[in-house]
matplotlib code that plots the C-alpha trace (Angstrom):
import matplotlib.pyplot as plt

x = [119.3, 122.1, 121.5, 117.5, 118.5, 120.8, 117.3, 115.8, 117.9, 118.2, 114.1, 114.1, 115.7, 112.1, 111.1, 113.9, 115.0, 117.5, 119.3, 122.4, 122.1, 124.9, 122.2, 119.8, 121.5, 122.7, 119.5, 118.3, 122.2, 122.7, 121.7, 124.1, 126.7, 125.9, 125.9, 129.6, 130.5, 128.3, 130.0, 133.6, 132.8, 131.3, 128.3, 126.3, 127.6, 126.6, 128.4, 129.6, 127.7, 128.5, 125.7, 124.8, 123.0, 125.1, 122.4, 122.4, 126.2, 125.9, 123.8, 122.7, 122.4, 122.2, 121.6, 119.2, 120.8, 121.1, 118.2, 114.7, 112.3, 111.9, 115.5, 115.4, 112.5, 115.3, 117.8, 115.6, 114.1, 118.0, 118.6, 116.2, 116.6, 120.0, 119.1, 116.7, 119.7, 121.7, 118.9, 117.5, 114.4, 111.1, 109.7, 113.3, 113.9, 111.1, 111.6, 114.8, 113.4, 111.1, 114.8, 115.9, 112.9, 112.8, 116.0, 113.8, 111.1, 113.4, 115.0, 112.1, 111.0, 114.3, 115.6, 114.9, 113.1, 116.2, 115.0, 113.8, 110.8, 112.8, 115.5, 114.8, 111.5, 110.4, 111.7, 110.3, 111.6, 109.7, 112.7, 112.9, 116.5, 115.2, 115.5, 118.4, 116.5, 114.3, 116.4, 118.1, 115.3, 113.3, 116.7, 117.6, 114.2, 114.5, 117.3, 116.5, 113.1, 115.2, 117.9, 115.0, 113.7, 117.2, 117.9, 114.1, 114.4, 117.5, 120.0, 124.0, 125.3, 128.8, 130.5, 130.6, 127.2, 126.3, 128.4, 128.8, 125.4, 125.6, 129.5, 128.2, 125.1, 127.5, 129.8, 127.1, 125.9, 130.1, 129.6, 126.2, 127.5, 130.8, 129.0, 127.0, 129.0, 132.6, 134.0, 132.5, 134.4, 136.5, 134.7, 136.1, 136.7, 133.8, 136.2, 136.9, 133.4, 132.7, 135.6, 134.7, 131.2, 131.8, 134.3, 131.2, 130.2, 132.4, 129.9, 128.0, 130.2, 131.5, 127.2, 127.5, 130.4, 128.2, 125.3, 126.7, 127.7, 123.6, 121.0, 117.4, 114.8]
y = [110.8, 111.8, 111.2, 112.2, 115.6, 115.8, 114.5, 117.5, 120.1, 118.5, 118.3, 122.3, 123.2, 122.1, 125.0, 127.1, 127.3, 130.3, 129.2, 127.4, 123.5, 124.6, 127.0, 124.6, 122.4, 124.0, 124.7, 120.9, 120.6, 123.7, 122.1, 118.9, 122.2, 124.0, 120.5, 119.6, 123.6, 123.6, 119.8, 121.2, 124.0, 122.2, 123.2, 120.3, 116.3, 113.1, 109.0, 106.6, 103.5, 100.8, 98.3, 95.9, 98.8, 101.2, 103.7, 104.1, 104.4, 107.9, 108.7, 112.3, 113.3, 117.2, 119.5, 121.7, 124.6, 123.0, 120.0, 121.5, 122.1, 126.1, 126.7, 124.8, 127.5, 130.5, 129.0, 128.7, 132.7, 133.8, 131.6, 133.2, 137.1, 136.6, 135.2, 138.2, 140.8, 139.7, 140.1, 136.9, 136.2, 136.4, 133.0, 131.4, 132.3, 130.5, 128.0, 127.7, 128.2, 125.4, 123.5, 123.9, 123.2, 119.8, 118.8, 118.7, 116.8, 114.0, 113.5, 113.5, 110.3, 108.6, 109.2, 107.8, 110.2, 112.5, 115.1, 118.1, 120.4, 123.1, 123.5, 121.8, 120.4, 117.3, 114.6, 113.3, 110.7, 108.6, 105.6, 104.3, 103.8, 101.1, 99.6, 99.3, 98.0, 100.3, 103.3, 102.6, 101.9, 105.2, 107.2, 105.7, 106.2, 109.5, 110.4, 108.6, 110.6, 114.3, 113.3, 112.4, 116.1, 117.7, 116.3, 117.0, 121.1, 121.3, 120.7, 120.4, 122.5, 120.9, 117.6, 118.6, 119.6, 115.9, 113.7, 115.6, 115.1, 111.5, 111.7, 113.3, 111.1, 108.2, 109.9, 110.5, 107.0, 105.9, 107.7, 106.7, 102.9, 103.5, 105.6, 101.7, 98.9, 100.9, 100.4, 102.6, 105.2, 104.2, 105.5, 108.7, 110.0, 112.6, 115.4, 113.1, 112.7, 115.9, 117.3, 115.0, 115.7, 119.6, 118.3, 117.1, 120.8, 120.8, 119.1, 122.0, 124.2, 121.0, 120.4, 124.6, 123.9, 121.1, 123.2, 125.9, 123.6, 122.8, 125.6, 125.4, 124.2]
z = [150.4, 147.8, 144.5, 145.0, 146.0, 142.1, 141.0, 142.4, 140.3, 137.2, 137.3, 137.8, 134.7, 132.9, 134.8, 135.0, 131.7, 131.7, 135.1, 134.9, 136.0, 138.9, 140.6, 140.4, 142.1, 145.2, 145.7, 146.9, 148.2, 150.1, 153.5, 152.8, 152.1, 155.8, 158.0, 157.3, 158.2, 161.4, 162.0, 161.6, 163.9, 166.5, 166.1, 165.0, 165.7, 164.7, 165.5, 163.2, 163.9, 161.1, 160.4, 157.8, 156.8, 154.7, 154.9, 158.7, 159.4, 160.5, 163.6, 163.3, 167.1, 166.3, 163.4, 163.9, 162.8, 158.8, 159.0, 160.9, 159.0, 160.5, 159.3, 155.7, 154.9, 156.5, 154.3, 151.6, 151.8, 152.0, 149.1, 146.6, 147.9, 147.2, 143.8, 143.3, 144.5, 142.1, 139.3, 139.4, 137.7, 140.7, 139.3, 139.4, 142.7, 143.9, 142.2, 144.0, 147.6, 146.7, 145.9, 149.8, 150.9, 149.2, 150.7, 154.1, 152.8, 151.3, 154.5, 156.1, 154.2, 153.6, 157.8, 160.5, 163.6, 164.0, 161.8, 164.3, 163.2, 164.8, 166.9, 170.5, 168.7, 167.9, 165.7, 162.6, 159.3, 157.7, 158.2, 154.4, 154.9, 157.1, 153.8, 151.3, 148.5, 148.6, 149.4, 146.4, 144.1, 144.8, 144.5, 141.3, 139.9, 141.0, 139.2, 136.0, 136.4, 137.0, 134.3, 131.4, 132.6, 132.1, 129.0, 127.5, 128.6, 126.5, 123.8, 123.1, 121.8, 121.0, 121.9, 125.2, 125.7, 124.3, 126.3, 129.8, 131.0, 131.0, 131.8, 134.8, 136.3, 135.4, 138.2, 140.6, 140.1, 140.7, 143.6, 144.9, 144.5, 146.4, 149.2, 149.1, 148.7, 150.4, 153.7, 156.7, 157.9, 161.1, 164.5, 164.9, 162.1, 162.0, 161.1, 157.9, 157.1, 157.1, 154.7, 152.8, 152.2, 151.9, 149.1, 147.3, 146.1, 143.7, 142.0, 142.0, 139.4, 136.8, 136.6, 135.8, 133.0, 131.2, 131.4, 130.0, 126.2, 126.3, 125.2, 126.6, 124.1]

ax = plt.figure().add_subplot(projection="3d")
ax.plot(x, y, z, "-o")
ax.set_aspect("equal")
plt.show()
């Protein structure tokens, strides 16, 4: 799941008005954020196993510590008291935990068994990746269902505020398709994979900018 979990955060902001669209989406990203940290320091592993399947070229063999269920809902409690210590809004910041948690339950029905309930516990996913087709058509609709939600809790403001919102799910579709259609990464090359996925947060802060030239309506 990648673009699903963007889906997940633009869809908030019809219920999180005030919040900036960059909090609201590291909220459904935050575990994708810990796994490549935990991968770089040994912590958690997975194989690159290329397939016809561009969905299953990563084996996740270990990650309990970002991807059980038990620790998504930690994450997700630290998430919103940190929200609330820095005067957050009570509503917003469960709205927010509810974010983390949702990252669970997507991978639950997009992986295949390798998601643990807790750590040492047993595995669950629901195996849609199984399918390409239909990976692609439930993330898509997803995102076309969390971008019509964005754009209907708010406004531009400027030029800025009108174009960058679809500027930017035109990149994360870019990206979606290349993460599809490009060459797997060479075996090996986990230490790659993972820089390059924590390089993905920077996602996090232009969706923040964009937000910032649109006013809640």
């Amino acid at each position: 799941m990648f673009i699903g979990h963007f889906a997940v955060g633009f869809a908030a902001k019809r219920w999180a008005p005030r919040s900036n669209l960059g909090v609201l989406l590291l909220a459904p990203l935050l575990l994708d954020f810990l796994w490549p940290l935990f991968v770089l320091a040994g912590i958690e592993h997975f194989q690159i196993t290329p397939s016809g399947n561009p969905f299953l070229t990563l084996s996740f063999t270990s990650y309990p510590w970002s991807h059980s269920l038990l620790l998504a809902a930690g994450w997700a409690l630290l998430f919103a008291l940190l929200y609330r210590w820095g005067g957050g809004a009570p509503r917003t910041a469960l709205i927010l935990a509810l974010g983390v948690v949702s990252h669970w339950v997507l991978d639950w029905i997009t992986h295949r068994p390798d998601l643990p309930l807790w750590p040492g516990g047993p595995l669950v996913g629901l195996g849609l990746w199984r399918s390409a087709p239909s990976t692609i058509a439930v993330e898509s609709t997803l995102l076309l269902l969390g971008g019509g939600l964005y754009l209907r809790a708010t406004r531009a403001r400027d030029a800025l505020g009108r174009l960058g919102p679809w500027g930017y799910l035109l990149l994360l579709a870019a990206l979606y398709l290349l993460s599809i259609v490009g060459p797997p990464p060479p075996a090996g090359a986990q230490r790659m994979v993972a820089v390059l996925a924590l390089l993905a947060v920077l996602l996090v802060p232009l969706a923040g900018w964009i937000d910032r030239h649109r006013l809640a309506t």
